[in-house]
C-alpha positions in Angstrom: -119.8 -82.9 61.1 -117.4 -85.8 60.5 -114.2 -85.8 58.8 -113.1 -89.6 57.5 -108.8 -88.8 58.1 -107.6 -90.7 54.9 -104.1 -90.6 56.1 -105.1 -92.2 59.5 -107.2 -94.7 57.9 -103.8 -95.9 56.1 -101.8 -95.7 59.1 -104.4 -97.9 60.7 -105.3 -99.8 57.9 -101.5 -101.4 58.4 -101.2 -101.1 62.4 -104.9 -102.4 63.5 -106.2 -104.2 60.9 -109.2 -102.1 60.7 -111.3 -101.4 57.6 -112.0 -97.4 58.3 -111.9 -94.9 61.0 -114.4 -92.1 61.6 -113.9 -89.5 64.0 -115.8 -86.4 65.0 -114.1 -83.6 63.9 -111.7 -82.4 66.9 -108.3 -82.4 68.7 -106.5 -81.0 71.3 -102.6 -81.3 71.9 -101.9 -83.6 75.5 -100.4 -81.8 78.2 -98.9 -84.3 80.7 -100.6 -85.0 84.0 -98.8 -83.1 86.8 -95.7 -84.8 88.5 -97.6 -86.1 91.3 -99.1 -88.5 89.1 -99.3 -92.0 90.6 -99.2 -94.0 87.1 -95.9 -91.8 87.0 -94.5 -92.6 89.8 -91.6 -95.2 90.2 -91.8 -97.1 93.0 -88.2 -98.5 92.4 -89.2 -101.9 91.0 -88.7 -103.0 87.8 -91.8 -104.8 86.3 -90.6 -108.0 84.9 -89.7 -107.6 81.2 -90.0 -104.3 81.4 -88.0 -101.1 81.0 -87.5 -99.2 84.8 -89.1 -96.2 83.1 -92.4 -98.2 82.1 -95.8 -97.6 83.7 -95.7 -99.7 87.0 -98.7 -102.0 86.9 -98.8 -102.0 90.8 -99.7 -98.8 91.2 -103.8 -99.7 90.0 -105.2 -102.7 90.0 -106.8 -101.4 86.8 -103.7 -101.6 84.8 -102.7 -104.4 82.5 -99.9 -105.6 80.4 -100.5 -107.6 77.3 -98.2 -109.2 74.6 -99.5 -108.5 71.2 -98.5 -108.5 67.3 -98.1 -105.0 66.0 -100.9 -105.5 63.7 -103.8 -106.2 66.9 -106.8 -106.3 65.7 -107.9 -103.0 67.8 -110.2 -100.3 66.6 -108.8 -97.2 68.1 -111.1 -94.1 69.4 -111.0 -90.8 70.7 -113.6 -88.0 71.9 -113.8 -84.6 70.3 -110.4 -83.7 72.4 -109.1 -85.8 69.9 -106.9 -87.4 72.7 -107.1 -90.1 75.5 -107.0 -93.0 73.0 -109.3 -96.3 73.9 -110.2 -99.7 71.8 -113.7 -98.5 70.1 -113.8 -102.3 68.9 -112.1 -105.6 68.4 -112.1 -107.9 65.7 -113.4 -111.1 66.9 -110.5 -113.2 65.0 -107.7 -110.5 65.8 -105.0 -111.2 68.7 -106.1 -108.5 71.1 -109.5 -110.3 71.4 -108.3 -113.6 71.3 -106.2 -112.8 73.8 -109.4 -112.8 76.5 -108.1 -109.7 78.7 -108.7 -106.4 76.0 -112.1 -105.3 76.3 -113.6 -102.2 74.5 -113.2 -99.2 76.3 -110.5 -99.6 77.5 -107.9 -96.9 77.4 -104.4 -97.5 76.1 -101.5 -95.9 78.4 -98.0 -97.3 76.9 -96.5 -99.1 73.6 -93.3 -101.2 74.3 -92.2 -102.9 71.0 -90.7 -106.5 71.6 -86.9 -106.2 70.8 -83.5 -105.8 72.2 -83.2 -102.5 73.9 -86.7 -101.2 73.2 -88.0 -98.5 75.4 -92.0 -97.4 76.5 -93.7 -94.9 74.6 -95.6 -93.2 77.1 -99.3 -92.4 75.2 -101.0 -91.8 78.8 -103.4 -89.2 77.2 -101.8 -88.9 73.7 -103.4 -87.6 70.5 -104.6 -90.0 68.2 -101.7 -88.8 65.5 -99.2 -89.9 68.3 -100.6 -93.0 69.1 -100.7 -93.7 65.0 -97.5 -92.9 64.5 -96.1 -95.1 67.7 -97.7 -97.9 65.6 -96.4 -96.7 62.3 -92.8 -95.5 63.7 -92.1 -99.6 64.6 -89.1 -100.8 62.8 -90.0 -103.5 60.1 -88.3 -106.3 62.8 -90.9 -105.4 65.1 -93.6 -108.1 65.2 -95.1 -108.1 68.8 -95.7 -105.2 71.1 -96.3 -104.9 74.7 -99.5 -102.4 75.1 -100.2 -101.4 78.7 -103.9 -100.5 79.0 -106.3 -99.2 81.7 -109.8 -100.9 82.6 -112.0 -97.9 83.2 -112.9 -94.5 81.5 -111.0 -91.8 80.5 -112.3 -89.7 83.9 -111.2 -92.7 85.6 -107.8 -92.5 84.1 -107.7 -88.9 84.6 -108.4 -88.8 88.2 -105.9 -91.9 88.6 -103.4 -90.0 87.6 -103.9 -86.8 89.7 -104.7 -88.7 92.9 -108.2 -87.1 92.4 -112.0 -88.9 92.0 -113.6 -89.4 88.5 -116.0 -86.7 88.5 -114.8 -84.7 91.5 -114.8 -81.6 88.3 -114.6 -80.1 85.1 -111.4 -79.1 83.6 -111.9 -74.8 84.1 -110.0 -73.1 80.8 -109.3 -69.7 80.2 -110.6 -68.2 76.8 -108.8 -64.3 76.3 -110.8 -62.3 74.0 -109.5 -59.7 72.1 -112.3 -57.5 71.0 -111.7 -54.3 68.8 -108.2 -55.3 67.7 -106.5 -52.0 67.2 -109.1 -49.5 67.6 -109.3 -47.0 70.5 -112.0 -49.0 71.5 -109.6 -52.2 71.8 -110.7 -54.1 75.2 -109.5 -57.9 76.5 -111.5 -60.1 78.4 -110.8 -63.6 80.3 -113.3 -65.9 80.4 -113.7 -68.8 82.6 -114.8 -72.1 81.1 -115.2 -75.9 81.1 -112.8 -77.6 78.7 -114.7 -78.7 75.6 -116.9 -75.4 75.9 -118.5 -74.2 72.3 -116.4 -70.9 71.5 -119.1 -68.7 69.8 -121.6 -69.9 72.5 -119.4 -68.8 74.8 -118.9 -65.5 73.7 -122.2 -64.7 72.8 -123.4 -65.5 76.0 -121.1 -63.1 77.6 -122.0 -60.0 75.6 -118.8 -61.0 72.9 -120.5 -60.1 69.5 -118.5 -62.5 66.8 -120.3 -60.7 63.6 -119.7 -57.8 61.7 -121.7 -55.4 59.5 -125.2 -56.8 58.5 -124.7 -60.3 59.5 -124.6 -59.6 63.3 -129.3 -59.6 62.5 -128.9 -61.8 59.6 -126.9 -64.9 60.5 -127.9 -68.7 61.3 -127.6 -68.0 65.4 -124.9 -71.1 65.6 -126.8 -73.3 63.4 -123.1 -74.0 61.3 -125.5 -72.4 57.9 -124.1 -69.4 57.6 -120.6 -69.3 57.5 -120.1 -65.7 59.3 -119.3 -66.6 62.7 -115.4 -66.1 62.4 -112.5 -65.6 64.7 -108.9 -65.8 64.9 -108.0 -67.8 67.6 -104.2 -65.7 68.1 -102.7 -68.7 70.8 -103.6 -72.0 71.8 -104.9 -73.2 68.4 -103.6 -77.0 69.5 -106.3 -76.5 72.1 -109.4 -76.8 69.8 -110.9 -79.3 67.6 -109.6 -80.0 63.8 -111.6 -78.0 61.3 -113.7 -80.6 59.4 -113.3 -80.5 55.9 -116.5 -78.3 54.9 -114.9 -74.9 57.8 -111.8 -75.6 55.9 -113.5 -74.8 52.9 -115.4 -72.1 54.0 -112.2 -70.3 55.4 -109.7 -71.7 52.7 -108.4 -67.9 51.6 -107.7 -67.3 55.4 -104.9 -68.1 57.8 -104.9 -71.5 59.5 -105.8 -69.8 63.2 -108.9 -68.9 61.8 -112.0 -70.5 63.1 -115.9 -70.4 62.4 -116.5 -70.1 66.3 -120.3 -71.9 65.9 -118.4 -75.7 65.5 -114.9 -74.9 67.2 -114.3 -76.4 70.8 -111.5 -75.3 73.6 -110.1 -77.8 75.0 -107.1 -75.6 76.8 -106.8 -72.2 77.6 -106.6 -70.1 74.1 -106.6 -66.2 72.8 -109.1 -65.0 70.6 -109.8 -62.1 68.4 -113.1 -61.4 67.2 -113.7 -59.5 64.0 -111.0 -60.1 62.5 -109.9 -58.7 58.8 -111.2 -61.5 56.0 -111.1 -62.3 52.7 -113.2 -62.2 49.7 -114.5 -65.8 50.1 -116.4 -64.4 53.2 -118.4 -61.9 50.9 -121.2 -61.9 53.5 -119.5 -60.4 55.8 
């Protein structure tokens, strides 16, 4: 499913000069990299017109400064994590291209606007909201911002900042699943996983039944048709994808944490509860 984000199409509308922005539907909150992160590191010299506290440039040779206006010209991306921001595409006329050195792909790490005092904002592996509202935050002064970007992908990125190889691994989550909530049948389970994992395929495929009454013989087996699949996902709801617009319908006289598990993604370790208590909306349940 896709989800057009009107409100990010506005913010980037005035930040990027871009016509629209389409995403698949998805996010997950950035947890930073662990302190022995290299792009992290200070090395106890300042990078000319730069803040100490900025991303040190000579710590890859796949990191890059560049002098931009606020408005650059950059289509922003992001995967279904909804995080590790990149340029998707350039307008040929705009200043990043002109510039020669921002190529698509590559993955934004830092925003320093261009005035007296100004400090980095850090977007190594930010959300796409964060990285819009960096851009939309700028004071009305600001016309030109220093962007620090990283040639190479985002498992690249990744494994520069953990000291590790791109594809060394998958990122192993947690899912807890809380079966039987409150019944003297009531049982928890921990589940291993690779980040981005399907939820309901990953219950189902470890004896986790996500359907109640007569739907558990008559659903759509994951085919995002039927609507029954549902779950409350009790912690890490930051860790999944956004609902799209249509599971937001489907579930609109439930709480927020609820989730049709066939088109929901973990991302981060997160607590579910299966079968839990719905409302009339879900009459086929």
């Amino acid at each position: 499913m896709y989800r057009i984000l009107l409100l990010s199409y506005a913010v980037l509308t005035l930040t990027t000069n871009v016509a629209c922005f389409i995403v698949l539907h998805g996010q997950t909150r950035w947890v930073d990299p662990p302190s022995k992160s290299k792009l992290f590191a200070s090395s106890g010299q300042e990078e000319p017109k730069t803040p100490d506290d900025g991303i040190d440039l000579s710590l890859d040779e796949r990191l890059y400064r560049v002098r931009l206006s606020r408005a650059p010209g950059i289509e922003w991306g992001t995967d279904l994590s909804f995080s590790f921001v990149y340029v998707r595409d350039l307008d040929p006329s705009g200043p990043a291209s002109m510039s020669g050195r921002v190529e698509k792909n590559d993955q934004l790490c830092e925003l320093t606007p261009v005035a007296p005092g100004a400090r980095p904002v850090n977007l190594l592996g930010a959300s796409f909201d964060s990285v819009m509202s960096a851009f939309a935050g700028l004071d009305k002064t600001v016309s030109e911002v220093d962007l620090v970007f990283f040639k190479g992908t985002k498992d690249e990125l990744k494994a520069a900042c953990t000291g590790g190889e791109a594809g060394s691994g998958s990122d192993e989550i947690t899912v807890t699943v809380i079966q039987n909530k409150g019944s003297k049948d009531e049982k928890t389970v921990k589940l291993k996983a690779e980040a981005g994992t399907n939820i309901r395929q990953l219950l189902v495929d470890n004896g986790v039944n996500v359907y109640q009454s007569l739907t558990r013989f008559t659903n759509c087996k994951g085919k995002q048709l039927c609507g029954t699949c549902i779950v409350d996902i009790k912690d890490g709801l930051e860790n999944t994808n956004w609902k799209s617009m249509d599971e937001a319908s489907t579930l609109r006289d439930n709480p927020d944490s609820y989730r049709l598990s066939c088109i929901a993604f973990a991302y981060g370790d997160i607590t579910v509860e299966t079968l839990p208590p719905i409302e009339k909306y879900q009459w086929t349940r």
